[in-house]
C-alpha positions as CSV (number, residue, x, y, z in Angstrom):
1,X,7.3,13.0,4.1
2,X,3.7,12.1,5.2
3,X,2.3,13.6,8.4
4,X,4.1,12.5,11.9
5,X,2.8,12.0,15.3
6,X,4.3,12.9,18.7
7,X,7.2,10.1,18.4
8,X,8.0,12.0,14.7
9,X,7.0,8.8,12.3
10,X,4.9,8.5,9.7
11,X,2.5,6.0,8.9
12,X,3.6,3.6,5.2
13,X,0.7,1.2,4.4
14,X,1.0,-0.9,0.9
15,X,-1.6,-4.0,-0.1
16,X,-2.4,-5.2,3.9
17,X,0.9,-4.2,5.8
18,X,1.8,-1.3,7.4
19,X,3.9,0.5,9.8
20,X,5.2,3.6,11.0
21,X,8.7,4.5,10.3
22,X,11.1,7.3,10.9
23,X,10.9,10.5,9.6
24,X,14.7,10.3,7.8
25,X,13.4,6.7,6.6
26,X,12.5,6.6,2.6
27,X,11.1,3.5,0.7
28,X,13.8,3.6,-1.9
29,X,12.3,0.1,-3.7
30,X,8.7,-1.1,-3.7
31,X,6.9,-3.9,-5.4
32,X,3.5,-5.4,-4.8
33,X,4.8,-7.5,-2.2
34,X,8.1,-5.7,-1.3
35,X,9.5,-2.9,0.3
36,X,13.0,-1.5,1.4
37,X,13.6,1.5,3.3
38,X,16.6,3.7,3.9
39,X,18.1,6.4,5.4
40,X,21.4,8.7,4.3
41,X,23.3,5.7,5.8
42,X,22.0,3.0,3.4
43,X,19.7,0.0,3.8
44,X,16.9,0.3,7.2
45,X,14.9,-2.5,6.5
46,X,13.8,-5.0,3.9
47,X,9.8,-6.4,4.3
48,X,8.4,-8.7,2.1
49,X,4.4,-10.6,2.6
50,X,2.5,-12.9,1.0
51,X,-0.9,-14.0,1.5
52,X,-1.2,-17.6,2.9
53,X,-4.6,-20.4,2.8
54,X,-4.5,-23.2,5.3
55,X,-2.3,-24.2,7.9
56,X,0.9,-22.1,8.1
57,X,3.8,-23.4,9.7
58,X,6.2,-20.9,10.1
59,X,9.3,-23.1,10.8
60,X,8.9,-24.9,7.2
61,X,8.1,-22.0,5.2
62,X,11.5,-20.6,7.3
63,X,13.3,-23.6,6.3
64,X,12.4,-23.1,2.7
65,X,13.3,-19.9,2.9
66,X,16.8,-19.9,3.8
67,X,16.9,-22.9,0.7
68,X,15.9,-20.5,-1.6
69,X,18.1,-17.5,-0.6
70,X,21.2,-19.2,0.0
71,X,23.6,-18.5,-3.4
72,X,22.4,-14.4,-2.1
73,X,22.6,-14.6,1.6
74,X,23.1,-17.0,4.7
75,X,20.4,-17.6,6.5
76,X,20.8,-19.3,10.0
77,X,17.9,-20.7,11.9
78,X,17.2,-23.1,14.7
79,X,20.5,-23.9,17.1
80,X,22.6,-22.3,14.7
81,X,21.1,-19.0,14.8
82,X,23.3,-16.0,16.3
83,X,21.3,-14.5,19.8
84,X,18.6,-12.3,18.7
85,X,19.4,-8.5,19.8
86,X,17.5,-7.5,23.2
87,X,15.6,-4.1,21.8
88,X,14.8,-6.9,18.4
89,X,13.5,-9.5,21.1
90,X,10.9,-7.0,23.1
91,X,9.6,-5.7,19.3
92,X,8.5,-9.0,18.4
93,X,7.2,-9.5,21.9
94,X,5.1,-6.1,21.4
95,X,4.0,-8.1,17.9
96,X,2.7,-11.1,19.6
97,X,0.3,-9.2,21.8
98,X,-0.9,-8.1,18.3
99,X,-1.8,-11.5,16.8
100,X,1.6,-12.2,15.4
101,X,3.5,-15.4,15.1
102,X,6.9,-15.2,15.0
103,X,10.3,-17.0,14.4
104,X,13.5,-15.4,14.3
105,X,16.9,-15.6,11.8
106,X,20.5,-14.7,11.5
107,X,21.2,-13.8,7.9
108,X,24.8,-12.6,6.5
109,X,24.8,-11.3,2.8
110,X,28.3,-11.5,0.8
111,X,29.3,-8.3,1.8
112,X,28.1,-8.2,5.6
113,X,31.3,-9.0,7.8
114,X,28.0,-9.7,10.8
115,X,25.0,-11.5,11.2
116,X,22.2,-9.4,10.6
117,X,18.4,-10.2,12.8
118,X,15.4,-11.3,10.8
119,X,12.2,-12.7,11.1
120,X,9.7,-14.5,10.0
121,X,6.1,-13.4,11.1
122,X,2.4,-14.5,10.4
123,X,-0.8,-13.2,10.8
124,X,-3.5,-15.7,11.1
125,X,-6.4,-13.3,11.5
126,X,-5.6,-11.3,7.8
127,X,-3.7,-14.4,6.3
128,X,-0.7,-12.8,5.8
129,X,3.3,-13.9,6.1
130,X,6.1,-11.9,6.5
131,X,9.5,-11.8,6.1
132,X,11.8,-8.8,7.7
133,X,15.5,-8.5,7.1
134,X,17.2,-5.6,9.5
135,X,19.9,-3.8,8.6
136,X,21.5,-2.7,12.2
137,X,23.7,0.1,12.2
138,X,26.4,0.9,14.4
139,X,25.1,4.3,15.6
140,X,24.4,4.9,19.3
141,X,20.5,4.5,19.4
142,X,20.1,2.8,16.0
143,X,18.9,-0.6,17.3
144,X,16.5,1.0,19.5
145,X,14.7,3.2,16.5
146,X,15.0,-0.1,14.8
147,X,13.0,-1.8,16.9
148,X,10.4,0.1,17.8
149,X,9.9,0.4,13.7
150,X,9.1,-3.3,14.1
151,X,6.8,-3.3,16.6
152,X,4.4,-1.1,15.1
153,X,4.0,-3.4,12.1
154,X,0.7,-4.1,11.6
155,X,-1.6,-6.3,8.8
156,X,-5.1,-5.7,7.4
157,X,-7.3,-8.3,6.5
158,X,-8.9,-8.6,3.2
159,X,-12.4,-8.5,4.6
160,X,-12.3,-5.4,5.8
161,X,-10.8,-1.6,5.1
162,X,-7.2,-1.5,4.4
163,X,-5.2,2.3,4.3
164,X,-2.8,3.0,2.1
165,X,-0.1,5.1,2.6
166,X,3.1,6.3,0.4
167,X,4.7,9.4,-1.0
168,X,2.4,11.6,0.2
169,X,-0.8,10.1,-0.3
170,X,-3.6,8.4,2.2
171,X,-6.7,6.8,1.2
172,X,-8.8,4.2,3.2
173,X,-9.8,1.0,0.4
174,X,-12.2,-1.6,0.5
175,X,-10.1,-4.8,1.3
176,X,-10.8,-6.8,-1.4
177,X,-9.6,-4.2,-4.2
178,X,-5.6,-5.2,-4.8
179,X,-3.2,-3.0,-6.8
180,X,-2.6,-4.2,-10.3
181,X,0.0,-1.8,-11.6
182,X,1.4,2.1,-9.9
183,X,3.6,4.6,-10.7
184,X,5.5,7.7,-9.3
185,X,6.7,10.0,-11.3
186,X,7.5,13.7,-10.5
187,X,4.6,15.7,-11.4
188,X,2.1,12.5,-11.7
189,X,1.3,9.6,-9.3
190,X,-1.0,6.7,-9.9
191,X,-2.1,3.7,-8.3
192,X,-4.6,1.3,-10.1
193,X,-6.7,-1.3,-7.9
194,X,-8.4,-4.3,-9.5
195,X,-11.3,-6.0,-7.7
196,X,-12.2,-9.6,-10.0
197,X,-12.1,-9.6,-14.0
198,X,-13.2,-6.1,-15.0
199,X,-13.5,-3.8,-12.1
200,X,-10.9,-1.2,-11.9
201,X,-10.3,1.7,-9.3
202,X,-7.4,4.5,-9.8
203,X,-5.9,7.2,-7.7
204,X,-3.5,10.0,-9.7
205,X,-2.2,12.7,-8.0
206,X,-1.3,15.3,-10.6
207,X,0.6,19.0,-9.8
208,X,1.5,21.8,-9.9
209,X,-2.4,22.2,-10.5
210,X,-1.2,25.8,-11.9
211,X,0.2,24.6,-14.5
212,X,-1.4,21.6,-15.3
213,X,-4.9,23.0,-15.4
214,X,-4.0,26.1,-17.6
215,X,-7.1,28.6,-16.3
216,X,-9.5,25.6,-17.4
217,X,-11.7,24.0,-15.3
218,X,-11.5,20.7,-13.0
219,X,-14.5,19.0,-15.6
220,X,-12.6,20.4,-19.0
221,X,-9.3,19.7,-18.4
222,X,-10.5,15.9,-17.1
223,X,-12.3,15.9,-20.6
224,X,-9.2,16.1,-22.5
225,X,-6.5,13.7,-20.1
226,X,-9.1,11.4,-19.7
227,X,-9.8,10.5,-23.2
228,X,-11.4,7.1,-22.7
229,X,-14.2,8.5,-20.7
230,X,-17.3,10.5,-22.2
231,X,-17.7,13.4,-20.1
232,X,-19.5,15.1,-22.4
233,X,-22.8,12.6,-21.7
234,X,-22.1,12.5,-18.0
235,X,-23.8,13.6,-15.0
236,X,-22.5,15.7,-12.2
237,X,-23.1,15.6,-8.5
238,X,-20.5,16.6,-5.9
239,X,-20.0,14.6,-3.0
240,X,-20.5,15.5,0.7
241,X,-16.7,15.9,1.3
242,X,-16.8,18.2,-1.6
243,X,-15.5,16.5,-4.8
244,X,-17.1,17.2,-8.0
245,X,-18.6,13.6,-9.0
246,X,-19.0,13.4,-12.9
247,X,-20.4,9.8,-14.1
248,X,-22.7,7.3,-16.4
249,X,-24.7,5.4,-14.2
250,X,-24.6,1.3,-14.0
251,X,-27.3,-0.6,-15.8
252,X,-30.0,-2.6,-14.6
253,X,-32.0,-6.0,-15.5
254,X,-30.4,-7.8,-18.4
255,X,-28.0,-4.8,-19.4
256,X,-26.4,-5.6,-16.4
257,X,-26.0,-9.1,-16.1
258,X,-24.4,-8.9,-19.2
259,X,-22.0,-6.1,-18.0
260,X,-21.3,-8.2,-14.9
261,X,-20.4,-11.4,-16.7
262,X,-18.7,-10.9,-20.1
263,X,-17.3,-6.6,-19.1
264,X,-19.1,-5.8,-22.6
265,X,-22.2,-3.6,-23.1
266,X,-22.8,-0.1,-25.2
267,X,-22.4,1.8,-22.1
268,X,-19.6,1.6,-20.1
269,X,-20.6,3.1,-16.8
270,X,-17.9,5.0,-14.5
271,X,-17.3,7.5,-12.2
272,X,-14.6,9.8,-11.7
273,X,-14.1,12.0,-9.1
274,X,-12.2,15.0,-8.6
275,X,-10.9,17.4,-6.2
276,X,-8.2,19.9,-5.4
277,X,-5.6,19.5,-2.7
278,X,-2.9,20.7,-0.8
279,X,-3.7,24.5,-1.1
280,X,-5.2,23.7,-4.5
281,X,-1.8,23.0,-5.5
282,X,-2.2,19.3,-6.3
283,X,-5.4,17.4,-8.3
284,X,-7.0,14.5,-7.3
285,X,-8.8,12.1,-9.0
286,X,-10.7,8.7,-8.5
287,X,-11.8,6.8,-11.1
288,X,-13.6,3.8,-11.3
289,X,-15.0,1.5,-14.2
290,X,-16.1,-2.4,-14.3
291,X,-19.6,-4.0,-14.0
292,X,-19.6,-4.5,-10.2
293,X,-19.0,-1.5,-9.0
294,X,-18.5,0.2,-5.6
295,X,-21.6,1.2,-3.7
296,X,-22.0,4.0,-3.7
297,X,-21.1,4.5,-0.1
298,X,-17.4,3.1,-0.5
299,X,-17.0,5.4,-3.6
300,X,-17.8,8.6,-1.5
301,X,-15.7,7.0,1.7
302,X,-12.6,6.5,-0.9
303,X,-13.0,9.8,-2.2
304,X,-13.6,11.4,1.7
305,X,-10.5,9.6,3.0
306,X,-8.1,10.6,-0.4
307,X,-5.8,12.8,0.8
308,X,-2.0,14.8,0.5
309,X,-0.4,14.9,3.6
């Protein structure tokens, strides 16, 4: 579980959202979009978010909503809706002071023998829309944790810096880098960021560095696992935060403008990064290829802010 502050949560943060959850809280299923968390006693919370263009009005996209989802769940709105919970009610209040529109539901799934609170929330500055399913449980305090889970939820605009948060691991992006494809297996976690056509930007996470380095080197064993780099013509700096910085640089004049519009050129630039974490226990890695590139400032601030915790 990531680091917690005084109130013992810990901060998840996945393509613009984020909030702080509880530390016996797990997300058990995650998607680009979509997240569930649980505890020992099942289901927490369900959040899903889109980005939005235009005009949002969150009682039609509600409306469609509850269309769509019907054959799986029951979704009441308007005067049918069941009264919202009191400690539900002051979290979205807390949301609205933080830019939040919101619009509240009743949904019961085929099992639930209760109507369950939901919402519907949008966030006009970072153009995003959410929709939070709850999954109250009867324990004495439950709706209060519950709550105060929701009203730390937070979005990130595009245009800016967005963390991410998950399984251990905390880096600060630029905004307009999205994730195209992640995985988390035991021993080896990766998260791959596109930004336009070509661009690419990974995070891996790799351990126990014992074992996987085998007495070699951080530059030889990258070497052999990353085999569609060529180390062996690359320069190497190390950055102010102390990551050894092995790369090709980016081309200039025509070289480049032919890089930047068709990805295609003799040299393909990059620049991988690496360091060790967690008492040297875990690697770390950034790696980034593509004709428009970081600066070279992002690239050392991504690398500075990549962290276990």
């Amino acid at each position: 579980m990531p680091v917690k502050d005084a109130n013992g949560t810990a901060l998840f943060a996945w393509a613009g959202f984020s909030l702080r959850i509880p530390e016996s809280w797990e997300p058990v299923a995650l998607e680009k979009d979509f997240v569930r968390f649980e505890n020992d006693r099942g289901p927490r919370l369900e959040c899903r978010w889109q980005h939005t263009q235009g005009t949002y009005r969150l009682d039609k996209r509600l409306n469609k909503a509850a269309s769509q989802v019907k054959r799986a769940a029951a979704i009441r709105t308007g005067s049918d809706e069941a009264p919202v919970p009191k400690p539900f009610k002051r979290a979205l209040d807390k949301l609205g002071k933080h830019g939040f529109q919101t619009r509240t539901f009743a949904w019961t799934d085929r099992a639930a023998q209760t109507s369950l609170p939901g919402a519907l929330l949008h966030h006009a500055e970072s153009d995003i829309a959410l929709m939070l399913r709850t999954f109250p449980d009867p324990q004495p305090g439950d709706a209060e944790e519950l709550a105060r889970t929701l009203s730390t939820a937070r979005c990130h605009p595009q245009n800016g810096e967005r963390p991410w948060s998950v399984f251990g691991l905390r880096a600060v992006l630029p905004g307009r880098l999205t994730v195209k494809t992640f995985s988390f297996k035991p021993g080896h976690f990766r998260i791959e960021f596109i930004c336009g056509k070509h661009t690419r930007l990974s995070l891996e996470r790799l351990g126990p560095a014992r074992l996987v380095l085998k007495d070699s080197s951080l530059q030889d064993w990258a070497g052999s696992f990353f085999k569609g780099l060529n180390l062996t013509a690359a320069t190497q700096t190390e950055s102010a935060s102390g990551w050894i910085v092995l790369g090709r640089s980016w081309p200039r004049g025509l070289s480049a403008w032919i890089l930047r519009h068709f990805g295609i050129g003799r040299r393909r630039p990059f620049r991988l990064a690496l360091a060790l974490a967690d008492e040297e226990s875990k690697i770390l890695s950034v790696r980034m290829e593509g004709p428009v590139p970081l600066t070279d400032e992002e690239f050392d601030k991504v690398c500075s802010s990549y962290e276990v915790v």
